[in-house]
C-alpha positions as CSV (number, residue, x, y, z in Angstrom):
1,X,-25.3,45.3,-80.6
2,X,-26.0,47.6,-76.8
3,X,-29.0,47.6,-75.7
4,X,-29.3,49.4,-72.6
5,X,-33.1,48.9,-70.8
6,X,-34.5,51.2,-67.8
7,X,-37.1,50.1,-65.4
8,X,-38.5,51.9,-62.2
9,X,-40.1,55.0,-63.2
10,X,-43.4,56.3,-62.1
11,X,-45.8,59.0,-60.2
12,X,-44.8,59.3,-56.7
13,X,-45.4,62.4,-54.8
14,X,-43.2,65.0,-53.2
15,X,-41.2,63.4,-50.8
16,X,-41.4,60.3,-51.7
17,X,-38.9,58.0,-53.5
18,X,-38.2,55.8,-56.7
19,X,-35.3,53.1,-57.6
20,X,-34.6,53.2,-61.6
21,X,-32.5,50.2,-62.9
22,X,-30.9,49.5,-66.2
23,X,-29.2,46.3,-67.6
24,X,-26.8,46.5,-70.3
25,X,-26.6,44.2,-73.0
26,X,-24.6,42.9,-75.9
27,X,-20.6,43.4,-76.2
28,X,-18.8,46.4,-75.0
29,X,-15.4,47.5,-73.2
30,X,-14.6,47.0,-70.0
31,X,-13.9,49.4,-67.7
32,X,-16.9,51.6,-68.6
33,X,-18.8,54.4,-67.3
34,X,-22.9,53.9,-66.2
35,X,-25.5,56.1,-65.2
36,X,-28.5,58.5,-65.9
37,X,-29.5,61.8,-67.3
38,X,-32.7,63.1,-67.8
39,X,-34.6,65.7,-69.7
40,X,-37.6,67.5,-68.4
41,X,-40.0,69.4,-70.9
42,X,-38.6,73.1,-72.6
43,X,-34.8,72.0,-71.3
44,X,-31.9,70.7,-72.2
45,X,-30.7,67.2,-71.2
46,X,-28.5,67.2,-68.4
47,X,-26.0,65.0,-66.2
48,X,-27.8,63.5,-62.9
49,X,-25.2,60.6,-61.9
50,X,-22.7,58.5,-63.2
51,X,-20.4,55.9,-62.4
52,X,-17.4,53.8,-63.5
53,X,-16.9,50.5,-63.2
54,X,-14.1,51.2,-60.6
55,X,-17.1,52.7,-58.2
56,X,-16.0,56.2,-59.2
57,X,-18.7,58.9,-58.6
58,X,-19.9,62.3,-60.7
59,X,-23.5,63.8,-59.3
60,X,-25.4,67.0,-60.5
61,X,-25.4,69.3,-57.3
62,X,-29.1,69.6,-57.6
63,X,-29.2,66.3,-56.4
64,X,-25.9,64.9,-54.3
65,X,-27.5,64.9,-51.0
66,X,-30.5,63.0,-52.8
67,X,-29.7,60.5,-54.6
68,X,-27.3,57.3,-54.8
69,X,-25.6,56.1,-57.8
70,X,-24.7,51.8,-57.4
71,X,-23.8,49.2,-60.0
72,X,-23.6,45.6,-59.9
73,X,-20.9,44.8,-62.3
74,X,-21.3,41.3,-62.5
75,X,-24.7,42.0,-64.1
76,X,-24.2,45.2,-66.2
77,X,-27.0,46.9,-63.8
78,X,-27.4,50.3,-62.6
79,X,-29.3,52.0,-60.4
80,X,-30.2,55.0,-59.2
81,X,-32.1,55.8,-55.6
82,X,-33.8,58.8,-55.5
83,X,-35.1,60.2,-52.3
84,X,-36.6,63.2,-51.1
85,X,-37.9,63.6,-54.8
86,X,-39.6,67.4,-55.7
87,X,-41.2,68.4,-58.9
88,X,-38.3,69.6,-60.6
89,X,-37.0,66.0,-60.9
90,X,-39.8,65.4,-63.0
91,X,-38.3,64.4,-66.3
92,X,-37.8,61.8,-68.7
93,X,-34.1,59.4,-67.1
94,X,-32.4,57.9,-69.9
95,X,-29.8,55.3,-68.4
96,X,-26.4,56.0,-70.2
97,X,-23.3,54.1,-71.4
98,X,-19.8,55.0,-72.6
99,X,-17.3,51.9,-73.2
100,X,-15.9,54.0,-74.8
101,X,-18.9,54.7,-77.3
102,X,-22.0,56.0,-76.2
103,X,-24.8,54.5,-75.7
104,X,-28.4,55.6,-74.4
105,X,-31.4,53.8,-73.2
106,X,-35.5,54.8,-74.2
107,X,-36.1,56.5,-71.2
108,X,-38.4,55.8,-68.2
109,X,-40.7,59.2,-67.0
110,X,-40.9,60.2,-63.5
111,X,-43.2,62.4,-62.7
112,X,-43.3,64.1,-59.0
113,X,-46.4,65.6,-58.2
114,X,-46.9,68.2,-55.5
């Protein structure tokens, strides 16, 4: 059985910046693609980063010149450093797994306020 389990999230305010990790567990493929979406209240859940386990990149242009997508294969971890944050990035980030399945974490909130 996956288990995927985020850590990081908070209140910061504008400006400021939050690391979220998630750690993989159980039995799944290798290669495989990590990363994070989030949903924020009255919208739909959308893309923010991903990566493979080749070090292949995919960002949401809202936040490419924001935020860095890194993996530590040897110990199933994501993470995602977010700088620069602004209100709209407030939103529930649910770490995300496809090998080749897909697999979601509980979700960690961060909240940005102004």
């Amino acid at each position: 059985q996956v288990q995927l389990v985020e850590s990081g999230g908070g209140l910061v305010q504008a400006g400021g910046s939050l690391r979220l990790s998630c750690t993989a567990s159980g039995r799944f493929f290798s290669p495989n693609t990590m990363g994070w979406y989030r949903q924020a209240p009255g919208k739909q859940r959308e893309l923010v980063a991903v990566v493979t386990s080749g070090g292949i990149t995919n960002y949401a242009d809202s936040v490419k010149d924001r935020f860095t997508i890194s993996r530590d294969n040897a110990k199933n971890t994501v993470f995602l450093q977010m700088n620069s944050l602004k209100p709209e990035d407030t939103a529930v980030y649910y770490c995300y797994l496809r090998a080749p399945s897909n697999y979601w974490g509980q979700g960690t909130q961060v909240t940005v306020s102004s």
